[in-house]
DSSP file (Angstrom, degrees, kcal/mol; ACC not computed):
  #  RESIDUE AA STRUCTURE BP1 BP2  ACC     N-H-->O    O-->H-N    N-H-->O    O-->H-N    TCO  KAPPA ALPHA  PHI   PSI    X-CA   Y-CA   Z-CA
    1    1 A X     >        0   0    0      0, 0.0     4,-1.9     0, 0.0     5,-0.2   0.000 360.0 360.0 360.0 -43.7   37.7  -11.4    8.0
    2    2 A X  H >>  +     0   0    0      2,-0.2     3,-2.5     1,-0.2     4,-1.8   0.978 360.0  61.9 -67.5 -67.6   35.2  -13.7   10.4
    3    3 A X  H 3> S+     0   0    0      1,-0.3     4,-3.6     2,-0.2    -1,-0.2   0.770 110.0  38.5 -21.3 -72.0   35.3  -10.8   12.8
    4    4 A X  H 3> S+     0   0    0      1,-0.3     4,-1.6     2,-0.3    -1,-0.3   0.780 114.8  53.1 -53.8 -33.8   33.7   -8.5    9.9
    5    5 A X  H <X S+     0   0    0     -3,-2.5     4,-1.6    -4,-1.9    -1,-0.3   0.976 108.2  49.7 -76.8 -47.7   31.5  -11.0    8.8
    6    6 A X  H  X S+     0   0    0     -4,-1.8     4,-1.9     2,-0.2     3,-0.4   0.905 110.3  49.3 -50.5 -42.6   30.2  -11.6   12.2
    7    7 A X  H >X S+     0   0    0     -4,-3.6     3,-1.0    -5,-0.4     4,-1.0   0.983 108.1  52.8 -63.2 -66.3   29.5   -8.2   12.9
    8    8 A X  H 3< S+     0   0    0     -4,-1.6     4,-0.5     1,-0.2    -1,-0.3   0.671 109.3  49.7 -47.4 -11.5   27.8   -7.7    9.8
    9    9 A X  H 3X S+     0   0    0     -4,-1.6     4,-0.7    -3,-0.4    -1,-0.2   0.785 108.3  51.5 -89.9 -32.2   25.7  -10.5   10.6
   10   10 A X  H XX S+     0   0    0     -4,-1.9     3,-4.6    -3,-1.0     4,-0.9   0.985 112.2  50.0 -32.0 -98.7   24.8   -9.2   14.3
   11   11 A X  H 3X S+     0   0    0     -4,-1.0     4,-0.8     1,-0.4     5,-0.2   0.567 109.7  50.1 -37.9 -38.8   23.8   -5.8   12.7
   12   12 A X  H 3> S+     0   0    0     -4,-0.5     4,-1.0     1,-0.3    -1,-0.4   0.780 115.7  49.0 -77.0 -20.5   21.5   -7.5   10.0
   13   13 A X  H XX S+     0   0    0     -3,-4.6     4,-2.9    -4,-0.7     3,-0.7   0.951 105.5  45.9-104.5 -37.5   20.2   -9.2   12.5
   14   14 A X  H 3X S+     0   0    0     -4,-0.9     4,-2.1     1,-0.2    -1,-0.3   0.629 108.7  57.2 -66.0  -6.8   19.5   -6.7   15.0
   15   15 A X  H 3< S+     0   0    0     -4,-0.8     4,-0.2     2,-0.2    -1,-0.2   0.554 112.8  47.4-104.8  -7.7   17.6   -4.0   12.2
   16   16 A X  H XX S+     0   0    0     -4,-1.0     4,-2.1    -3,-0.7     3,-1.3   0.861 111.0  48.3 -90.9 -30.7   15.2   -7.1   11.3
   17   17 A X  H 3X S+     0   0    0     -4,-2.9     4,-2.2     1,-0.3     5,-0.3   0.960 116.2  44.5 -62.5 -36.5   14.6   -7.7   15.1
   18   18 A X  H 3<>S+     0   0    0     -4,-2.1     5,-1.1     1,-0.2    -1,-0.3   0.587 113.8  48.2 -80.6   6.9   13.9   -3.9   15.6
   19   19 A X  H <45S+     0   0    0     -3,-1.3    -2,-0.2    -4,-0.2    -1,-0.2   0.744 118.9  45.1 -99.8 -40.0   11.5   -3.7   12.3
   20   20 A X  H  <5S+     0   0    0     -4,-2.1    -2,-0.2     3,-0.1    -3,-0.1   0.767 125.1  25.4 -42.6 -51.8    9.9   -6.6   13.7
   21   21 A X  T ><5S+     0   0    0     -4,-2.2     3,-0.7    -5,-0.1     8,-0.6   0.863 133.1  18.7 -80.4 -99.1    9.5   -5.7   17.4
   22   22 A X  T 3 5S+     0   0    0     -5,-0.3     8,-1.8     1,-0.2     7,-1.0   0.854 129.5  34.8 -52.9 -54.4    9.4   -1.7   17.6
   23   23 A X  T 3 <S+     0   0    0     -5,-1.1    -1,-0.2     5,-0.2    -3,-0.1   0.242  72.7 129.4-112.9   8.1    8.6   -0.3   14.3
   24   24 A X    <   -     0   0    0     -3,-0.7     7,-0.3     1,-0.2     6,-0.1  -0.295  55.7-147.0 -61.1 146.5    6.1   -3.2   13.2
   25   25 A X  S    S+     0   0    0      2,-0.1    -1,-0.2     3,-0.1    -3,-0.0   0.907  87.3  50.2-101.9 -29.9    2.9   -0.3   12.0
   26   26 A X  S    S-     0   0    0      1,-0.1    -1,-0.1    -3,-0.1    -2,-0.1   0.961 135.9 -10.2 -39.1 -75.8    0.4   -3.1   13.3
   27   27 A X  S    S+     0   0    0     -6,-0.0    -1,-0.1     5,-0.0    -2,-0.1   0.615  95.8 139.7-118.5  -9.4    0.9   -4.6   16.4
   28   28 A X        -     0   0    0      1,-0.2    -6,-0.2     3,-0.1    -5,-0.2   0.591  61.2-120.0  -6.5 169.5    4.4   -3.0   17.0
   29   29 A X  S >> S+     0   0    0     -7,-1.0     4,-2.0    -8,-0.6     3,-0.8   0.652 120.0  58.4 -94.1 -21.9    5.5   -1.6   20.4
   30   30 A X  H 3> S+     0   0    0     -8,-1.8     4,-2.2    -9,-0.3    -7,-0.1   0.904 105.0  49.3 -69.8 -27.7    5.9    1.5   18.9
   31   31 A X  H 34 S+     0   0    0     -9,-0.3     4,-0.3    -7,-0.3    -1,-0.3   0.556 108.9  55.4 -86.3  -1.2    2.0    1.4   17.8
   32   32 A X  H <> S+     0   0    0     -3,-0.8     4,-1.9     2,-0.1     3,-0.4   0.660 103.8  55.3-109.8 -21.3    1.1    0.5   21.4
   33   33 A X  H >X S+     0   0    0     -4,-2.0     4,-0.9     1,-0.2     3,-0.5   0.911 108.5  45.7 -61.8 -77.3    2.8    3.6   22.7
   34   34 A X  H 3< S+     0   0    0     -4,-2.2     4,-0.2    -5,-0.2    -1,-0.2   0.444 106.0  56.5 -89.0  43.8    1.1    5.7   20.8
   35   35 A X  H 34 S+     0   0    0     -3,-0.4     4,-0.5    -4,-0.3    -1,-0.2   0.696 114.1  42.9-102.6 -33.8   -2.2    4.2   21.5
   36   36 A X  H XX S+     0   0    0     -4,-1.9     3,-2.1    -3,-0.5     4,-1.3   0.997 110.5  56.1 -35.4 -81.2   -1.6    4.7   25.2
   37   37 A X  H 3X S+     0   0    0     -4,-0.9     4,-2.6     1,-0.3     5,-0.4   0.749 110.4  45.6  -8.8 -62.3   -0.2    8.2   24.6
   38   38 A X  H 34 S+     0   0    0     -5,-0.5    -1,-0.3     1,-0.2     4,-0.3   0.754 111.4  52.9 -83.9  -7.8   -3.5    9.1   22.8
   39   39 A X  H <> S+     0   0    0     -3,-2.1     4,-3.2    -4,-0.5    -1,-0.2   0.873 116.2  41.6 -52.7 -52.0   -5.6    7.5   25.7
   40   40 A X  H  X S+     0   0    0     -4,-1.3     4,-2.4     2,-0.3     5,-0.4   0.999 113.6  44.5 -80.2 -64.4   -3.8    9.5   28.1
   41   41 A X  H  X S+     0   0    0     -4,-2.6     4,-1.2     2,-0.2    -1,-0.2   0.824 116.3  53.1 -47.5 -19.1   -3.6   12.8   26.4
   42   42 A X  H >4 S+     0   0    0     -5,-0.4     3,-1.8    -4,-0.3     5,-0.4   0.933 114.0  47.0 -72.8 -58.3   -7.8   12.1   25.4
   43   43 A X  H >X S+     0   0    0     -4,-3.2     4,-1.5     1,-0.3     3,-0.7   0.814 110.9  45.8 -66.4 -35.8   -8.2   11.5   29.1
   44   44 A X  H 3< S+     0   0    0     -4,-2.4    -1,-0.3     1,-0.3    -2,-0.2   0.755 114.2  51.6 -93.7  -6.9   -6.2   14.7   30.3
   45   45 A X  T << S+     0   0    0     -3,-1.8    -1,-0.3    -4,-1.2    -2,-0.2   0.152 109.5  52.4 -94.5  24.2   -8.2   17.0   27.5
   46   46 A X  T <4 S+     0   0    0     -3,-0.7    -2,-0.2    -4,-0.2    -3,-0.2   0.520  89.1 115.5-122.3 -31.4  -11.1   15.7   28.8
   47   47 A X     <  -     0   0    0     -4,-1.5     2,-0.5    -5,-0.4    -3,-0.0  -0.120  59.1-124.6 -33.8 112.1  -10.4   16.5   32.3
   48   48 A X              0   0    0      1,-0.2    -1,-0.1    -3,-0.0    -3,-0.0  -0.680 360.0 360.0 -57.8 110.5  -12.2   18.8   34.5
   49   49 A X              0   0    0     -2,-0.5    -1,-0.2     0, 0.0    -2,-0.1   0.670 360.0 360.0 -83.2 360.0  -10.8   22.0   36.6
């Protein structure tokens, strides 16, 4: 039964660190990817052949 509880407490704890960290819609990692991403892709449609 502590086994089970521990895990479930691990889990809870890792889906707030990744709503916290990654998926945050503010300062997230996930919002600074695609603020790069659209940097890069502006830069490579802007690009001259």
């Amino acid at each position: 039964m502590r086994n089970i509880l521990m895990t479930v407490m691990m889990l809870i704890v890792v889906v707030v660190l990744f709503n916290n960290i990654i998926a945050e819609p503010n300062n997230g990692t996930r919002k600074h990817i695609e603020t790069i991403g659209g940097n890069a892709n502006e830069r490579i449609r802007t690009l001259s052949p």
